[in-house]
C-alpha positions as CSV (number, residue, x, y, z in Angstrom):
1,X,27.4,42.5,-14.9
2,X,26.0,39.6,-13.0
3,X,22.3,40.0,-14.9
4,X,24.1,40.1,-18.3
5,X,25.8,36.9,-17.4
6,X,23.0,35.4,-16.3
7,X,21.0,36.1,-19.3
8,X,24.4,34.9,-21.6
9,X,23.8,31.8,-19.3
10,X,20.1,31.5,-20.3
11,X,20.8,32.0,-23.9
12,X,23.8,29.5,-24.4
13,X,22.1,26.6,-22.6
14,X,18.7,27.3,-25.1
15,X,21.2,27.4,-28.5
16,X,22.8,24.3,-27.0
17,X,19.1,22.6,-27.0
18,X,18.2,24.3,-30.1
19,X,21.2,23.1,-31.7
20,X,20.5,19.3,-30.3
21,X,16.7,19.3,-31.4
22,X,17.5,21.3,-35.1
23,X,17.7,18.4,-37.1
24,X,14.1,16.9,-36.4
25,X,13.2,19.9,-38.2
26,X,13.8,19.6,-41.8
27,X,13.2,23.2,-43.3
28,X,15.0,26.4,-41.7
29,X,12.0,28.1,-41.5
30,X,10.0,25.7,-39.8
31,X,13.0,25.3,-37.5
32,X,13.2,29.1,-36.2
33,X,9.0,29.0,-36.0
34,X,9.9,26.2,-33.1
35,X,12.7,28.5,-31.8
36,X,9.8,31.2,-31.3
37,X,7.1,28.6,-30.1
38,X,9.8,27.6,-27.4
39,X,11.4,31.0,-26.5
40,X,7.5,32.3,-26.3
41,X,6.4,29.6,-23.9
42,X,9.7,30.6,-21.5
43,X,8.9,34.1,-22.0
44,X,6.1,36.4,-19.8
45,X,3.0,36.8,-22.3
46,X,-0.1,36.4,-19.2
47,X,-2.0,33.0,-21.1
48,X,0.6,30.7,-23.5
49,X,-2.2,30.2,-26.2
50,X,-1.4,30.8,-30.1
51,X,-2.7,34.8,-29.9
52,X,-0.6,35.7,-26.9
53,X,2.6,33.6,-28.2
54,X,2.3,35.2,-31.7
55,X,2.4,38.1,-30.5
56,X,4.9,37.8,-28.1
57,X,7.3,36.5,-31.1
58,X,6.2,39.5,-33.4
59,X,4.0,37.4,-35.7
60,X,0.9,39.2,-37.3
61,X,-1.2,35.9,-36.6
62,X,-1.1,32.6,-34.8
63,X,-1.0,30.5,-38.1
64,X,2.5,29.7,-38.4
65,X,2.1,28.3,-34.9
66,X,-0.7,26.6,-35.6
67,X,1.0,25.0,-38.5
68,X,3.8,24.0,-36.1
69,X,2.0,22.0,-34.1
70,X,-1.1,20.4,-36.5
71,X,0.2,20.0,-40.3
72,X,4.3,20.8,-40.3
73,X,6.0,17.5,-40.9
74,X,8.3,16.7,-37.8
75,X,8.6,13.8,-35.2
76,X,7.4,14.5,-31.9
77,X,8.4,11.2,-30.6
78,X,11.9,12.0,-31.8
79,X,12.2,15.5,-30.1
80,X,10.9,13.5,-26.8
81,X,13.6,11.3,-26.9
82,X,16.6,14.0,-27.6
83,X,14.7,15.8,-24.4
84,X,14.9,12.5,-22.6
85,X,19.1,12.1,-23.5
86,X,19.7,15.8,-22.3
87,X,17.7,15.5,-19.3
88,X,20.0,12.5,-18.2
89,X,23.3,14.4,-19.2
90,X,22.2,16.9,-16.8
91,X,21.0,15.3,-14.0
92,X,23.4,12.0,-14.0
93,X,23.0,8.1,-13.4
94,X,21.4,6.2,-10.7
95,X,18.2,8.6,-10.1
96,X,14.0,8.3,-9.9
97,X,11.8,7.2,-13.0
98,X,8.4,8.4,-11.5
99,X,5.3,7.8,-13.2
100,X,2.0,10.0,-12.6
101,X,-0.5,11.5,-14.4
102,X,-2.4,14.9,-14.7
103,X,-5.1,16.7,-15.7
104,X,-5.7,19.5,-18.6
105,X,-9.6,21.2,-17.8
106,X,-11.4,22.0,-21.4
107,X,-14.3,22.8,-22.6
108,X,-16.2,21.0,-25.4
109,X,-16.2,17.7,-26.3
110,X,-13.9,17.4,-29.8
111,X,-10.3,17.9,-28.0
112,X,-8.8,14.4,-28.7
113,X,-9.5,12.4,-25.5
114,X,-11.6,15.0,-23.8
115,X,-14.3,13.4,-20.9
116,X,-16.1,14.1,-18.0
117,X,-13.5,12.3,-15.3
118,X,-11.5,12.5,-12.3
119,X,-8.3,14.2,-12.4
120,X,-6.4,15.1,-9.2
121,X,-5.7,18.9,-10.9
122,X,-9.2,20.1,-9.8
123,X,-9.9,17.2,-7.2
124,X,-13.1,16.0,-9.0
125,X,-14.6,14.9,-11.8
126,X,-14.5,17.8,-14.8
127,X,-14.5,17.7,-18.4
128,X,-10.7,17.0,-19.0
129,X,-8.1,15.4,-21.0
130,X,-5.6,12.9,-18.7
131,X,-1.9,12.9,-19.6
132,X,0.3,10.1,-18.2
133,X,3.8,11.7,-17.6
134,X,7.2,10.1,-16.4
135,X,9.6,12.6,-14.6
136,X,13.2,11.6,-13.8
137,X,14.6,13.3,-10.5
138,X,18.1,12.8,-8.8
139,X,20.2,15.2,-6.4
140,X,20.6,17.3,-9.2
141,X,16.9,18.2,-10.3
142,X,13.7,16.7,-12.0
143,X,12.5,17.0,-15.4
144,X,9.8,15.4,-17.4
145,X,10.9,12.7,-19.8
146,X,8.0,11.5,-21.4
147,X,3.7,11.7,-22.2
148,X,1.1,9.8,-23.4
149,X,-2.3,10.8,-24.1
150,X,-5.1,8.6,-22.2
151,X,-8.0,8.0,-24.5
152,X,-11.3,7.0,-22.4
153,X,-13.2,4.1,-24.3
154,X,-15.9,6.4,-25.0
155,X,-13.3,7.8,-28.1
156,X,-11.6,4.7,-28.6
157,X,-15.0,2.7,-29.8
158,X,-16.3,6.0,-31.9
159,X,-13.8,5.7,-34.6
160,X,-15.4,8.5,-37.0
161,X,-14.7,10.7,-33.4
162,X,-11.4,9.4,-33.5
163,X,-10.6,10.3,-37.0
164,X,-11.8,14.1,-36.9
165,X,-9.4,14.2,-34.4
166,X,-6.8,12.7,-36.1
167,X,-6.3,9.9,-33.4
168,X,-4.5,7.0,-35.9
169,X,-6.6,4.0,-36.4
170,X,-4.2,1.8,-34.6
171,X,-4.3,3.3,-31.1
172,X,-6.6,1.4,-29.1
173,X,-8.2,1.3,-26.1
174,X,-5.6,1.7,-23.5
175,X,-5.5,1.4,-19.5
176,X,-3.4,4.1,-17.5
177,X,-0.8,1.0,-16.3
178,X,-0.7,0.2,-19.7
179,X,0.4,3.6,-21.2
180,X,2.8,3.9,-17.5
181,X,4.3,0.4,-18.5
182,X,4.9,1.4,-22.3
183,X,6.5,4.8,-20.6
184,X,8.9,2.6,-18.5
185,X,9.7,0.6,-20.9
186,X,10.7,3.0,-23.8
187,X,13.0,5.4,-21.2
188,X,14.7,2.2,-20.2
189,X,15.2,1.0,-23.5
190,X,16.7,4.4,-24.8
191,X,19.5,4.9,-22.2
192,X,17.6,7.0,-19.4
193,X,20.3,5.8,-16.2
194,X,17.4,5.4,-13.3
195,X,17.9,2.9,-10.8
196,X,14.6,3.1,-9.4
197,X,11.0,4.3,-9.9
198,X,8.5,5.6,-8.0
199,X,4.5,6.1,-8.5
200,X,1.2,6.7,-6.4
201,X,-1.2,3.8,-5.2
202,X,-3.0,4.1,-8.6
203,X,-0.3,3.0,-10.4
204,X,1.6,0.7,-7.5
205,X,-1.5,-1.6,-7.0
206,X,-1.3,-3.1,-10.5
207,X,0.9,-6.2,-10.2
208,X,1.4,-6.4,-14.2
209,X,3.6,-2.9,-13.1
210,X,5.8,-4.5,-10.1
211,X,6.5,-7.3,-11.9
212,X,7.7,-5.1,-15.4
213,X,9.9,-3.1,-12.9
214,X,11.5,-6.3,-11.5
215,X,12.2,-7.6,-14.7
216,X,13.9,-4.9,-15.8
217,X,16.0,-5.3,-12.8
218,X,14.9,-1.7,-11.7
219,X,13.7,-1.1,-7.4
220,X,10.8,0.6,-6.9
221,X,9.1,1.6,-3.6
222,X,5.1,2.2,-5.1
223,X,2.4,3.5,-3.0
224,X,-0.7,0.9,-2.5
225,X,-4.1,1.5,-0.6
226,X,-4.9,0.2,2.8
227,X,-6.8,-3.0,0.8
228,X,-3.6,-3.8,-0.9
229,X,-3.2,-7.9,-1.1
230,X,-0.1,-9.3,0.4
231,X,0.5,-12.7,-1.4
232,X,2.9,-15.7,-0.5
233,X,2.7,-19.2,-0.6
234,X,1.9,-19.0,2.8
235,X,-1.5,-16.7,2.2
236,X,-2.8,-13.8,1.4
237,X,-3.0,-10.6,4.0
238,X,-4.1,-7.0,3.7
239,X,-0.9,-4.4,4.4
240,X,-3.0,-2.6,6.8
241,X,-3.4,-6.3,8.3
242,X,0.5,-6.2,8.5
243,X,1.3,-3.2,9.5
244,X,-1.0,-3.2,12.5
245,X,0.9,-6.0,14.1
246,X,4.0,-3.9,13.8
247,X,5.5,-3.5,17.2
248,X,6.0,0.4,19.0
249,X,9.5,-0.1,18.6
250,X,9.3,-0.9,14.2
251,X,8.1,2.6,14.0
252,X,11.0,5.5,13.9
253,X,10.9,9.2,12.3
254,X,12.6,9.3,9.2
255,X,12.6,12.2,6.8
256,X,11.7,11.9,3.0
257,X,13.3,14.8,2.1
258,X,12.7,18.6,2.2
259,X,9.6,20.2,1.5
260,X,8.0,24.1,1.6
261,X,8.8,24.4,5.0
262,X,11.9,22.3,6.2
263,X,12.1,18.1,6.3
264,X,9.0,16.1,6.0
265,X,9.1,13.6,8.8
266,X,7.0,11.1,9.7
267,X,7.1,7.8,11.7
268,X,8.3,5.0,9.0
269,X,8.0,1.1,9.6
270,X,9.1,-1.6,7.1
271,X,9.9,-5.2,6.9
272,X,11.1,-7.2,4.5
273,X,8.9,-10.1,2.9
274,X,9.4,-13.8,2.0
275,X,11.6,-14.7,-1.1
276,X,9.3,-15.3,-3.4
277,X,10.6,-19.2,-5.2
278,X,8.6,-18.4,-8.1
279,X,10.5,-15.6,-9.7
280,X,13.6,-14.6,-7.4
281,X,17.0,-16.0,-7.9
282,X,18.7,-18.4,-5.5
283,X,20.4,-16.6,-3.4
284,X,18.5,-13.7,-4.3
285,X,19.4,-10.4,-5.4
286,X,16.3,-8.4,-4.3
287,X,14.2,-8.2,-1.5
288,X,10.6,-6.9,-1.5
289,X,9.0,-5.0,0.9
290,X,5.9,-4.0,2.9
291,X,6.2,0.0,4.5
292,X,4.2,2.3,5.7
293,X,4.3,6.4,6.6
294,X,2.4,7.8,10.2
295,X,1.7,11.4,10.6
296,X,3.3,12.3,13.5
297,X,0.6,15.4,13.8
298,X,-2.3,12.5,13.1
299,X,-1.5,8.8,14.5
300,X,-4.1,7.8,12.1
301,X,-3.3,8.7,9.3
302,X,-0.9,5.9,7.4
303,X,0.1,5.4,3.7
304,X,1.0,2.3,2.6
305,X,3.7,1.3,0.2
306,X,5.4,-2.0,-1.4
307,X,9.1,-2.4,-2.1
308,X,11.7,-3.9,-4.3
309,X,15.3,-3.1,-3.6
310,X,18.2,-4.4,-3.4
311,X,19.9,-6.7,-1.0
312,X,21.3,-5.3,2.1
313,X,19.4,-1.5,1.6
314,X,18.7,0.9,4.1
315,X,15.4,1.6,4.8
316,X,16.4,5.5,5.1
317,X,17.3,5.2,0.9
318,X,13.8,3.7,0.8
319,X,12.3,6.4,2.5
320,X,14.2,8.8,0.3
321,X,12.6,7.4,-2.7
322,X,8.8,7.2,-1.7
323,X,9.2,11.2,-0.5
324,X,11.0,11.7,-4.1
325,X,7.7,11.0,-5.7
326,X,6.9,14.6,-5.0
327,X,9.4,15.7,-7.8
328,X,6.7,15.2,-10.6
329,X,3.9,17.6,-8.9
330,X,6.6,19.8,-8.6
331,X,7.4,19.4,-12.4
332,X,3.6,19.9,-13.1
333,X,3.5,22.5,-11.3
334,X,6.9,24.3,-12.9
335,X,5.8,23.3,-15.9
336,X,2.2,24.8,-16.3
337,X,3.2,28.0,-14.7
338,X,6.8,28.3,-16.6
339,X,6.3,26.5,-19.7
340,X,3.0,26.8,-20.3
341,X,1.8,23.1,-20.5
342,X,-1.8,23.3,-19.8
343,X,-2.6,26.7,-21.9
344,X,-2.8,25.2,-24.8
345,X,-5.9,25.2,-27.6
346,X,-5.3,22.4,-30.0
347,X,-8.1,19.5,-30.2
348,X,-5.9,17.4,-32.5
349,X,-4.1,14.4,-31.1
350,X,-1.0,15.0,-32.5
351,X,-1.5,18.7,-31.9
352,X,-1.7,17.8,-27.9
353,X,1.6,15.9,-28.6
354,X,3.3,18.3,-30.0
355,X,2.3,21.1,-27.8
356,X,3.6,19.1,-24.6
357,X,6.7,18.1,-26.3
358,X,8.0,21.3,-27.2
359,X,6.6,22.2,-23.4
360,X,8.4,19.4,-21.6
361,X,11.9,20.6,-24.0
362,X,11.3,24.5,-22.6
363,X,10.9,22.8,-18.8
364,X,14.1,21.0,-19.4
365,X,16.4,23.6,-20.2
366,X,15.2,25.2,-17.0
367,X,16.2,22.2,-15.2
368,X,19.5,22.1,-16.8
369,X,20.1,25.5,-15.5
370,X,19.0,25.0,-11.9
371,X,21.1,21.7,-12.0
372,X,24.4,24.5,-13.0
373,X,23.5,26.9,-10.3
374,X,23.8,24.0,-7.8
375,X,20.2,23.7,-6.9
376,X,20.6,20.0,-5.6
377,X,18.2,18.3,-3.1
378,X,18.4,16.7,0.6
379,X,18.8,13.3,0.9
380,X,16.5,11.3,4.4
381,X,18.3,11.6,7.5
382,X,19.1,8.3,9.7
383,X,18.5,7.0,12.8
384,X,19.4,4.7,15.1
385,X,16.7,1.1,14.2
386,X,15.2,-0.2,17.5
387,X,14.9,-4.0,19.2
388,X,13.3,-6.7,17.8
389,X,9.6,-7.7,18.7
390,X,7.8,-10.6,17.3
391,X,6.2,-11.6,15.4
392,X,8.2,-9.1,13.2
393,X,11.4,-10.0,13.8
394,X,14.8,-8.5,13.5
395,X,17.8,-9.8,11.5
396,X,20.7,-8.4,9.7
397,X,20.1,-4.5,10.9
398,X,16.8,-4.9,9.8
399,X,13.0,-6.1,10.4
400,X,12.0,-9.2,8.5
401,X,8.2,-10.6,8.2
402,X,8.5,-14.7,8.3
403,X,4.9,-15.7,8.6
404,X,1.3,-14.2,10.1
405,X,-0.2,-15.2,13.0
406,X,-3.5,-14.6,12.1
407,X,-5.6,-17.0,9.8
408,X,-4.9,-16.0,5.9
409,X,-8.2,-14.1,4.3
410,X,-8.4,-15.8,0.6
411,X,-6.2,-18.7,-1.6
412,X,-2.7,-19.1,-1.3
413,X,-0.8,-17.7,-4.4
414,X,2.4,-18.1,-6.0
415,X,1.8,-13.8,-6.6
416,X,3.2,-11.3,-4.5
């Protein structure tokens, strides 16, 4: 009895998605071809290409499928968004916009976007196409909310390239932080209820990216490299610079949540920065940030990361929020080896978007029912904060960074 409610489970919560997504789909029959595309990539055929699906969903031939996701008239964008509104039904207010990207291995050269670069999937540089992806995680679960395609500027400035792929003439040349800043913006502006985002140093480092989160009144804590400038009117300093002047007693073991094989803890330090007179509010609402992770195991080995929170947070909430930057390699990874989004084997642009669309919807309705059976996540643990030490200095429960020591490196600047 309990496998025939558990499939009864499975089968409710996909109608209920079905039923939210039908009406982007303006014939019946094209509807129930996505109903098989979907079902087929949560099913068990070994590879999740056309063949395997087809044949999984008791089609003589991949075509209808293929018309699904190259020439069927239907809004991919729209589907995105309905996926975006159930994902934060599911998982509730106040959780983690994180913003990464990932890599898809191919072979040739006419896949829209396709190029010899470096994606973190195989650790080096392979012939690839680069999604940028925002996943939103809280207590309840993650889920991916949203894609764009990165197109290198060797396809961008070949337009005949462009339009054998289908790639409209009006997208451009676009950065990584550009198409991560779009991202932000749109799940803000439809409704999605995070509170704070997260992303790796690739994406922290870019300033135009702080500053977007700031002004949309979201906290962030963003990992930056060791080099990562530190600007005030007072100067300009290196993190690393800062954090080596930390004293023994700034550093205490924090967890950043639960991993593979119990709590992830490291030795955390973190003080607070400067107002900035420029753009903060008098008194101000925010305070920013400079933190940085130790390996217990390895001494040397730090991360580095800026901040934006609120006034009066705990650093153990901000330690909670750089570990939950994990959720989205854990959504990769659900998602490619669930849901099929990498074993695609369209080369057209909106092909790719279509594909991971329907992809990111089947992911989500595993989410929703991990959320049900009460798979929830640890928040950090607390500790007790230490003495002050100057020159960081200690005020109001926590450790506050008034001015170097040492000589500035470069200009002064009104940045941060």
């Amino acid at each position: 009895m309990e496998g025939i409610s558990e499939v009864s489970c499975w089968a409710s919560e996909l109608e209920s998605m079905f039923a939210r997504v039908a009406g982007r789909f303006g014939r019946a029959d094209l509807r129930w071809r996505m109903r098989d595309y979907v079902r087929g990539l949560l099913g068990r055929a070994a590879r999740k290409n056309g063949w395997q699906l087809a044949e999984w969903a008791g089609h003589r031939t991949p075509d209808g499928f293929q018309r699904l996701l190259n020439s069927s008239v239907w809004d991919a964008d729209a589907v995105r968004d309905d996926v975006r509104a159930y994902v934060a039904e599911y998982l509730g207010p106040g959780g983690v916009l994180i913003i990464d990207d990932t890599g898809f291995i191919k072979k040739g050269t006419t896949s829209a976007g396709v190029s010899r670069q470096y994606t973190g999937t195989s650790g080096k540089i392979d012939n690839c196409q680069i999604g940028v992806f925002a996943a939103y995680a809280t207590s309840h679960g993650r889920a991916l909310v949203d894609r764009e395609l990165y197109l290198p500027k060797s396809w961008t400035a070949d337009r005949d390239r462009c339009r054998a792929a289908k790639i409209p003439d009006a997208r451009g040349f676009a950065t990584k932080g550009e198409l991560a800043r779009d991202i932000v913006r749109r799940c803000i502006a439809t409704g999605l209820p995070a509170a704070w985002v997260t992303a790796d140093e690739a994406y922290g480092q870019d300033w135009h990216f702080r500053r977007l989160l700031e002004q949309l009144g979201l906290g962030y804590v963003v990992a930056v490299p060791k080099s990562q400038q530190i600007k005030s009117l007072a100067g300009i300093w290196r993190i690393d610079e800062l954090i080596e002047d930390a004293p023994a007693d700034a550093w205490q073991q924090l967890s950043c949540g639960d991993g593979a094989k119990g709590p992830r803890v490291y030795d955390w330090a973190a003080a607070k920065l400067p107002a900035n007179l420029i753009f903060d509010a008098d008194p101000p609402t925010h305070h920013r940030w400079v933190m940085a992770r130790r390996s217990l195991s390895d001494p040397g080995k730090l991360a580095y990361y800026l901040a934006y929170a609120p006034v009066g947070i705990e650093l153990a909430e901000l330690v909670r929020i750089a570990g939950s930057r994990w959720a989205i390699e854990e959504s990769f990874q659900a998602a490619k080896n669930e849901c099929g989004l990498d074993q695609y084997e369209v080369r057209r642009y909106i092909g790719w978007y279509r594909h991971i669309t329907l992809a990111m919807l089947a992911h989500s309705v595993l989410g929703a029912l991990a959320a049900q059976a009460g798979n929830t996540a640890k928040g950090a643990a607390e500790t007790d904060q230490p003495s002050s030490r100057s020159p960081w200095q200690k005020s109001g429960g926590s450790w506050t960074f008034s001015c170097p020591t040492h000589e500035p490196t470069a200009i002064p600047s009104p940045m941060h």
